[in-house]
ZANU-569386 format. One record per residue: residue in three letters; x, y, z of N, C-alpha, C in turn. Coordinates in steps of 0.05 Angstrom, whole numbers, plus 5000, padded with zeros to 4 digits. Layout:
REM residues N
ALAXYZXYZXYZ;...
REM end
This chain:
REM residues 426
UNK501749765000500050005000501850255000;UNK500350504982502650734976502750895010;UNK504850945009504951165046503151355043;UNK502151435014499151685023497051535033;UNK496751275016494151165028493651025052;UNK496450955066496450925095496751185113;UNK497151455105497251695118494351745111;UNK492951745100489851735086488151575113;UNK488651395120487851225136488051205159;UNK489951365168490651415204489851675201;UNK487651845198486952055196484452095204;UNK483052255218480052245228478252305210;UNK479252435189477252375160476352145154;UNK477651985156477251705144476251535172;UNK478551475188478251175199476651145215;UNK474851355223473151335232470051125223;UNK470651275195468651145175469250855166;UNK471850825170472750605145472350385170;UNK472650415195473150175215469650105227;UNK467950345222464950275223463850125203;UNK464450175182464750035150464749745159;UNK467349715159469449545166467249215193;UNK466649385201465449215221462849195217;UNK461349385202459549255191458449125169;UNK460649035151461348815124462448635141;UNK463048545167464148345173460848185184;UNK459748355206457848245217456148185201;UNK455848335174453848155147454447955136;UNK456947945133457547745123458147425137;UNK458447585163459047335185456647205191;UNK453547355188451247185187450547085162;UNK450947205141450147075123451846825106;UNK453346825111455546535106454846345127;UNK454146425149453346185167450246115164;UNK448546325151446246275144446546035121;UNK447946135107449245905074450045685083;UNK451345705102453445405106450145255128;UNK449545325138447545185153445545035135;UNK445345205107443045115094444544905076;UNK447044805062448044885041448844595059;UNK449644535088451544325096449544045108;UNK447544215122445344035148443143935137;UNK442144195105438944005101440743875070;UNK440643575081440843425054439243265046;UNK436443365050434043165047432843235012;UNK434143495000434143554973436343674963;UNK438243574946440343744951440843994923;UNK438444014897436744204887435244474900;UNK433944294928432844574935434244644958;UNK437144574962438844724980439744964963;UNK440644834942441645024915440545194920;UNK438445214910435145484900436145624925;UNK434945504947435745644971437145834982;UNK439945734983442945904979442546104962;UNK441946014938441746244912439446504925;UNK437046374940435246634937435846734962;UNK436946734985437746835005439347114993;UNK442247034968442447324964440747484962;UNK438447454938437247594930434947754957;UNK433747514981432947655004434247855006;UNK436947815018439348045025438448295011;UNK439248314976439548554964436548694963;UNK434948584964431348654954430348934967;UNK430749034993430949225004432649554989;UNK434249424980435949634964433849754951;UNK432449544930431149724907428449804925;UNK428049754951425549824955425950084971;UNK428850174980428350355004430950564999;UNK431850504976434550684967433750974969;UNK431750994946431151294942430451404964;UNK429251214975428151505011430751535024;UNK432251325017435051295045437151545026;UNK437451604995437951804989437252055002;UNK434952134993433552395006433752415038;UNK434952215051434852365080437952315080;UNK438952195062442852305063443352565050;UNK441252635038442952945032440553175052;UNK438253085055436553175084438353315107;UNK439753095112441353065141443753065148;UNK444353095168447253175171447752765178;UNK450152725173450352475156452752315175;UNK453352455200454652315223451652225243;UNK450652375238447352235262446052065236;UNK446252025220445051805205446951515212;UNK449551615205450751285217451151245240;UNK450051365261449551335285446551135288;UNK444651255274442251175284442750875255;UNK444150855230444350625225444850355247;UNK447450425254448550315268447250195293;UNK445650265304444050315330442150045311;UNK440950055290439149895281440749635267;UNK442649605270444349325260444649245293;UNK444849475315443949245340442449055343;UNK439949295338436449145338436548825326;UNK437848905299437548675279439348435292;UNK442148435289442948345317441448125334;UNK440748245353438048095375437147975357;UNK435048075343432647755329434747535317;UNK437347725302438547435292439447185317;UNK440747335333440747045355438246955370;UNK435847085364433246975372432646755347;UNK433446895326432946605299434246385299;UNK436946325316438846155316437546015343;UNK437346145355436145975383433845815372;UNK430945955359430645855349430145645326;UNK432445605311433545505287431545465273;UNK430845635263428645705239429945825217;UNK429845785191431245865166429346055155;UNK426946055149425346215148425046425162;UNK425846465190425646595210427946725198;UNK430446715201433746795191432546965164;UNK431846865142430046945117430147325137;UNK427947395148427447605158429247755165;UNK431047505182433547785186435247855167;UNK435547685143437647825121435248065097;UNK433648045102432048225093431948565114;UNK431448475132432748715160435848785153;UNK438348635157440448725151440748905122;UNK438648725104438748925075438749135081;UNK436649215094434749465099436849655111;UNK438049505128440049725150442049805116;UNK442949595109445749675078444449875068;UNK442649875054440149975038440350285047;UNK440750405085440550675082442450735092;UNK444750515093447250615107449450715076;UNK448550635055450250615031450350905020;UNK447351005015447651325004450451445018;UNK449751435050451151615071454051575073;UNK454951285063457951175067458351395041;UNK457551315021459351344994458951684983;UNK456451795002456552154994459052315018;UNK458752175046460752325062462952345047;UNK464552065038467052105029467252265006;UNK466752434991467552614974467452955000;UNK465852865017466053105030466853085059;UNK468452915061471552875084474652865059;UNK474252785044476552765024477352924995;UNK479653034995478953214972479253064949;UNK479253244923478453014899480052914891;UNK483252974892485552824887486252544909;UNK484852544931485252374948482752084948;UNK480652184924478651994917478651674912;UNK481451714899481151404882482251244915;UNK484251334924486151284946484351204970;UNK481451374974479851344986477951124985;UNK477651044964476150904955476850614959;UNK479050604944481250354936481650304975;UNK482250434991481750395017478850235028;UNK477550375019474450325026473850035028;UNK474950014995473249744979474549584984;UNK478249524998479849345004479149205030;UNK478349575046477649435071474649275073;UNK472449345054470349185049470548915049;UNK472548905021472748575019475148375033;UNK476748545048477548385083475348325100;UNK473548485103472048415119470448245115;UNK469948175082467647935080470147775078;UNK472547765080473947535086474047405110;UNK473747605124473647565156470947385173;UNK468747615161466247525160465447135151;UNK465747195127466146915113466846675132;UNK469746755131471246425146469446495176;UNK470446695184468746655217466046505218;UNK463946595199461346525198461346215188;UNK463546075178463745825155463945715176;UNK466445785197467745645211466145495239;UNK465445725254463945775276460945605282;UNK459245715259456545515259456945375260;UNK458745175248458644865257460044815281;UNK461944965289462144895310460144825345;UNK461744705353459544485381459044905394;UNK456444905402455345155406455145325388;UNK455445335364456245495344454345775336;UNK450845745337450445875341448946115357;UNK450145985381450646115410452646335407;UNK455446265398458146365389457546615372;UNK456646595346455446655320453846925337;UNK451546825352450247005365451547305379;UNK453147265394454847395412456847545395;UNK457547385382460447565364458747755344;UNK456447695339455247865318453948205336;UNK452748135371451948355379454548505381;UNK457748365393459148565404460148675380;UNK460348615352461048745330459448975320;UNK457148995326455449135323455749415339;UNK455749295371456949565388458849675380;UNK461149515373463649655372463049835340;UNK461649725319460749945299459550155310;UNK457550185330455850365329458750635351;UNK460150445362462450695384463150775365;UNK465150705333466550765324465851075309;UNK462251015304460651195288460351395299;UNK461051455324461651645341463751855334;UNK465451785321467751885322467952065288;UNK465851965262465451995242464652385246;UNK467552525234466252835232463552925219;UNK463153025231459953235221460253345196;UNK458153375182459153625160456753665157;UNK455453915145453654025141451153985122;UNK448553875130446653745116447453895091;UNK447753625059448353745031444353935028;UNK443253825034439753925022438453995046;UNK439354175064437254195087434654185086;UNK433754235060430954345059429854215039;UNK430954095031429753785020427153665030;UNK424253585012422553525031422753175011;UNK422653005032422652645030419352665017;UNK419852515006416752464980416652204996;UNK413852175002412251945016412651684998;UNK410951784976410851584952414851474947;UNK415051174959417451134949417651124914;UNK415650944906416450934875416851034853;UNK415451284865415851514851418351704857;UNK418351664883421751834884424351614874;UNK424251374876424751194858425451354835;UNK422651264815423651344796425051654785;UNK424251824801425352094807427752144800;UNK428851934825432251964829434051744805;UNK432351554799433451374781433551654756;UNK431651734746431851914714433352064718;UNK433852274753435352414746438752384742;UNK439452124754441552074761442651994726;UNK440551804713441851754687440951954663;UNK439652174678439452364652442552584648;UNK444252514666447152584668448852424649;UNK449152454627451152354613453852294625;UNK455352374638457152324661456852104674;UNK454551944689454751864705453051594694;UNK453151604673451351384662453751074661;UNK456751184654458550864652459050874682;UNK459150984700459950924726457850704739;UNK454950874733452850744746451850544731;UNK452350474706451650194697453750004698;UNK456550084697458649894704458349814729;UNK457250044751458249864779455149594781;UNK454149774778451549514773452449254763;UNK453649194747454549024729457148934751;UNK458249014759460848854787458748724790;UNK456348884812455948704831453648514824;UNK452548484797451148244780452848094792;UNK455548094780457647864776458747734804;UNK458647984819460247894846457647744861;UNK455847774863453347674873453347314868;UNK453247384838452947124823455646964831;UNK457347044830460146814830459046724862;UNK458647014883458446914912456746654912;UNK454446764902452746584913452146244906;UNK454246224888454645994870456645784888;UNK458545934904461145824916460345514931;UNK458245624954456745384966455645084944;UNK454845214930453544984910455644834889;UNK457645114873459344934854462644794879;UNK462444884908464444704919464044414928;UNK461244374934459844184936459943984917;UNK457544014900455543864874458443874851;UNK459744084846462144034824464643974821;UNK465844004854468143944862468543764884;UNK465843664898466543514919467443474941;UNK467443824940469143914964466944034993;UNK468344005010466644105038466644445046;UNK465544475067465244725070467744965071;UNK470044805078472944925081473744975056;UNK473044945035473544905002471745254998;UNK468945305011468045485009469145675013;UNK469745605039470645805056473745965041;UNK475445705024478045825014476945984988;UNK475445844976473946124953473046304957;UNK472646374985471446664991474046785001;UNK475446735009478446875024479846884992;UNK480246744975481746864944480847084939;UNK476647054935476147284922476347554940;UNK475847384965475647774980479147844977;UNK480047744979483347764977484147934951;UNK483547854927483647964902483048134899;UNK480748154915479048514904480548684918;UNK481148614944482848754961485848904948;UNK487048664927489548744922489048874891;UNK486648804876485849024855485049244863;UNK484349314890482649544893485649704900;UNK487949644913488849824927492549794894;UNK491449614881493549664856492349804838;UNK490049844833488250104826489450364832;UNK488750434850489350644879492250694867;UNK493850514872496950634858496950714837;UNK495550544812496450584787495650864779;UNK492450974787491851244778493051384801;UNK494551394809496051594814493751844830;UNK491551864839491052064843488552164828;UNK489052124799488052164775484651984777;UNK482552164771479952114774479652004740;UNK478951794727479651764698478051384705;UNK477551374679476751034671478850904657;UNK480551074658482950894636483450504638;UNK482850434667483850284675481050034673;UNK478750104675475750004668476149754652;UNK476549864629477049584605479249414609;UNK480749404619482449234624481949114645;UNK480749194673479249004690477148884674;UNK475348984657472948804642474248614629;UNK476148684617478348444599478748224615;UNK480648294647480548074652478047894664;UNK476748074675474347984687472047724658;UNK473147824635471547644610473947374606;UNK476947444613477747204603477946994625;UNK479647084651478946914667476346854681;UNK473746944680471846834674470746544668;UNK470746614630471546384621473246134613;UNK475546194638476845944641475445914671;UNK474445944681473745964717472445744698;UNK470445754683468745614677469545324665;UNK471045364645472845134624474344984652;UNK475245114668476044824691474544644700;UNK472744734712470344654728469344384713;UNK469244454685468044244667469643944668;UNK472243974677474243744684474443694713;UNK472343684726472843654763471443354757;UNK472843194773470442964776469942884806;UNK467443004819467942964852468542674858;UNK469442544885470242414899466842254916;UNK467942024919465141964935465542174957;UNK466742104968466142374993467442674990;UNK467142815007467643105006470343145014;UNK472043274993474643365011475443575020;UNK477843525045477443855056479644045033;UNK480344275046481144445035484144305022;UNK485844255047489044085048488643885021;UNK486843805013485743635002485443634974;UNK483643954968483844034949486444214934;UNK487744234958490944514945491744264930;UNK492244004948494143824935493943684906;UNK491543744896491343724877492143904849;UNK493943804840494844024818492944124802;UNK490843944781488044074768486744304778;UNK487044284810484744504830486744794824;UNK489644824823490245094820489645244801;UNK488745104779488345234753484945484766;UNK483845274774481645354794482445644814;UNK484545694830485245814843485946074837;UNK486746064808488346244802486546354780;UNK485046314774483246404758480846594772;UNK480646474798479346564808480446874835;UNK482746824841484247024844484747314820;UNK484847254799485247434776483547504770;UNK479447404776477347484772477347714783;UNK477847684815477847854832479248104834;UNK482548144830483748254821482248524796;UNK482048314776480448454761479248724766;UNK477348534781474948644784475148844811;UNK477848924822477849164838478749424811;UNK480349274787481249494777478649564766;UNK476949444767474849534754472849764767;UNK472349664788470449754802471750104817;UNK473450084832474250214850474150544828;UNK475050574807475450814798472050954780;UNK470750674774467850764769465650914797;UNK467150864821466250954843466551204845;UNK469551284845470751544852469151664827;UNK469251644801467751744784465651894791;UNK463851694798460951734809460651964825;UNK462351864851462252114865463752424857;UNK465552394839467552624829464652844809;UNK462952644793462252794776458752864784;UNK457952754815455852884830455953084838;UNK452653384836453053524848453053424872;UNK454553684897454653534930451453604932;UNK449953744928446653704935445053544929;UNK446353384911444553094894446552754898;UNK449152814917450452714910449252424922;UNK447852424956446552254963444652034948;UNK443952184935440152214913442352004888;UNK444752014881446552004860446951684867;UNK447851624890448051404903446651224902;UNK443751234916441951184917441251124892;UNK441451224868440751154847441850954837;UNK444850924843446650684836445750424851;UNK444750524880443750254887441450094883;UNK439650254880437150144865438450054843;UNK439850144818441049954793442149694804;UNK444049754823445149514840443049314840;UNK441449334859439549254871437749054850;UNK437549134826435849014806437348834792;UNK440248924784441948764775442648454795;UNK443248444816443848334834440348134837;UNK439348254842435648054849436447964820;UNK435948054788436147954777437947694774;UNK441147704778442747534782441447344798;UNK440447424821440047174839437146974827;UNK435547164828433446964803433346814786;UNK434446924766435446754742437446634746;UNK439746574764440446364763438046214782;UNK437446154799435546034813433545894787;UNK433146034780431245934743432545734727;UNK434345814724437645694702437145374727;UNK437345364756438845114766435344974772;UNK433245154777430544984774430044824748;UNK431045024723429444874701432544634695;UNK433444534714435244304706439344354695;UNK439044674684442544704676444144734704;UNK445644684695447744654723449644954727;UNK450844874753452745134761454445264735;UNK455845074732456945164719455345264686;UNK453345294683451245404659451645734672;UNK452545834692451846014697454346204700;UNK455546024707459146174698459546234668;UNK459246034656458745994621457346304615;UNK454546354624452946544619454446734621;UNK455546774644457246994667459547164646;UNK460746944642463846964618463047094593;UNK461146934583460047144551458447264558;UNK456347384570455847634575458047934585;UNK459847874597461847984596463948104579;UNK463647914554464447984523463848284511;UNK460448204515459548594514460748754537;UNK460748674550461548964573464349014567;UNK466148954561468648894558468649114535;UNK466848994514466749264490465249474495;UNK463349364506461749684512464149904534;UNK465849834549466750034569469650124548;UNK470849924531472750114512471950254497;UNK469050214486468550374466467350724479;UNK466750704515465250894527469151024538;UNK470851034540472251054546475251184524;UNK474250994505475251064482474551154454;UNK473351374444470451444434472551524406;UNK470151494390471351534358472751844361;UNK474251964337474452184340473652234312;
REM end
């Protein structure tokens, strides 16, 4: 990491934000991987509608986005935006509690509710993360900011991940699961304390009752900006893909590789690892520099290793039984696997991280919330979509890997569409 972006980071501009962040991508992800691994390891009475299952739980997760973005915009630029992640935070407690009331209970359907609640908390904590930072950070310090942000995001679902993989099954596990999830929560909500004030962007902003209409409001105005139209349909398009690969991990380590939950668990620590080391080799490469130069060449790799992620898979032949992780390194065939899937990731920070700074570089600060918000409702649709249709794709009979296949050549267009938005005739 460059010495600005660790001087960036020991600074009260930031670390305030980034370590509330920080801890709360861990505690989402630390329930929802143990939500996965519970469903994905214990009910083997269908092992089709574990699949479905796994698969629509993302989509529970994201569904809130498109339903509650635009209001959670309008009261990020409403409000002064250090008491918003205060009172977020305060409600990932709440949520918190029922989740170890659902585990005590051990109800899956019950759990169902709480990743729909955690949505909800992402849903109005996201305007407020991603508008403060343009107005704690100046605009040369954006990408640096960012590439910080999104590294420390995807540590944390590394963190999250194995802890949540690991833990549930463990003897008390979610007793354990329970407890580590409230005190993570507190320690988010102290940290949000510490997040500087700055001055409501729209004081006088009035919140429109009707969501679907401010919906659509904020969605037209955000893409009637020519500017902000490749930022906000590229990032949409990450998190199709990042959704889709996630939510696949449980099912193609299983059913295509034969491998056990520790096999999961090592595909989620590559990818959060990758994005981590794309997001912050990003961060170096522009220099500072607010620009897409770097876009197509994450889409590049993101289309070729892709479709070899996929072309391996097609040569796995599982084992009668499940092997662990030690199990699978030792196999020489599985690194081709590894490393493909590492370079996805990679990729896909060079990709993402500078369409962000974009976003926010080329929002006004009085719309900039409203700007967000608009990206996440796109999110939001992209992502339910992803999780649907694959769910569709593995009901009507094609397999995991039909969906990596999909994943890889659909990607072909994006790959052209962001050189050609980047690099324009003259």
């Amino acid at each position: 990491m460059a010495d600005s972006e660790l001087g960036l980071l020991a600074t009260r501009r930031l670390l305030p934000l980034f370590v509330t962040q920080f801890l709360g991508a861990v505690n989402d992800n630390l329930f929802k991987n143990a939500l996965v691994i519970l469903i994905a390891y214990h009910d083997t009475s269908s092992v089709r509608g574990a699949e479905i299952l796994v698969t629509l739980a993302g989509a529970v997760f994201i569904f809130p986005y498109f339903l509650f973005s635009a209001t959670a915009g309008q009261i990020a630029d409403r409000f002064e935006k250090q008491r918003l992640v205060r009172i977020v935070k305060l409600w990932e407690i709440g949520v918190m509690l029922v989740a170890a009331l659902g585990f005590a209970l051990d109800s899956i359907g019950f759990q169902m509710l709480v990743l729909f609640g955690l949505g909800t908390q992402a849903a109005f904590f996201g305007p407020v993360k991603y508008a403060i930072i343009p107005e704690l950070l100046a605009e040369h310090e954006l990408m640096a900011g960012n590439a910080l942000i999104e590294a420390g995001t995807f540590l944390a679902i590394l963190i999250g991940t194995i802890a949540g993989g690991l833990l549930i099954l463990a003897p008390h596990g979610p007793a354990i699961v329970s407890l580590l999830q409230l005190a993570l929560a507190a320690l988010g909500w102290c940290a949000s304390l510490y997040v500087p004030m700055r001055p409501a962007a729209s004081p006088h902003l009035r919140i429109a009752p009707n969501f679907a209409a401010a919906t659509w409001e904020i969605v037209a105005y955000a893409y009637g900006h020519k500017t902000l139209r490749l930022p906000l349909l590229g990032i949409s398009w990450f998190w199709l893909l990042g959704i889709a690969y996630l939510a696949q991990f449980p099912n193609y380590a299983k059913s295509i590789l034969g491998a056990d939950n520790e096999v999961v668990t090592l595909f989620l620590t590559i990818f959060s690892i990758g994005i981590g080391v794309g997001s912050l080799l990003c961060g170096r490469l522009q220099r500072g520099e607010v620009s897409a130069r770097l876009v197509p060449l994450g889409a590049l790799g993101l289309t070729l290793f892709g479709l070899d992620f996929w072309l391996a898979g097609q040569s796995a032949v599982p084992g009668a039984s499940l092997i662990g992780a030690v199990q699978f390194l030792g196999t020489l065939g599985h690194w081709r696997i590894v490393v493909d899937l590492f370079a996805i990731a990679v990729a896909g920070g060079l990709y993402c991280v500078p369409l962000y700074a974009i976003m926010q570089a080329r929002s006004e600060s009085a719309h900039r919330a409203r700007v967000v918000a608009a990206n996440n409702i796109m999110n939001a649709l992209f992502m339910t979509f992803a999780g649907v249709a694959s769910a569709a794709m593995l009901a009507a009979g094609l397999g995991i890997g039909s969906i990596f296949l999909t994943l890889g050549l659909a990607n072909i267009a994006v790959t052209v569409a962001t050189w050609r938005s980047t690099h324009p005739r003259k």
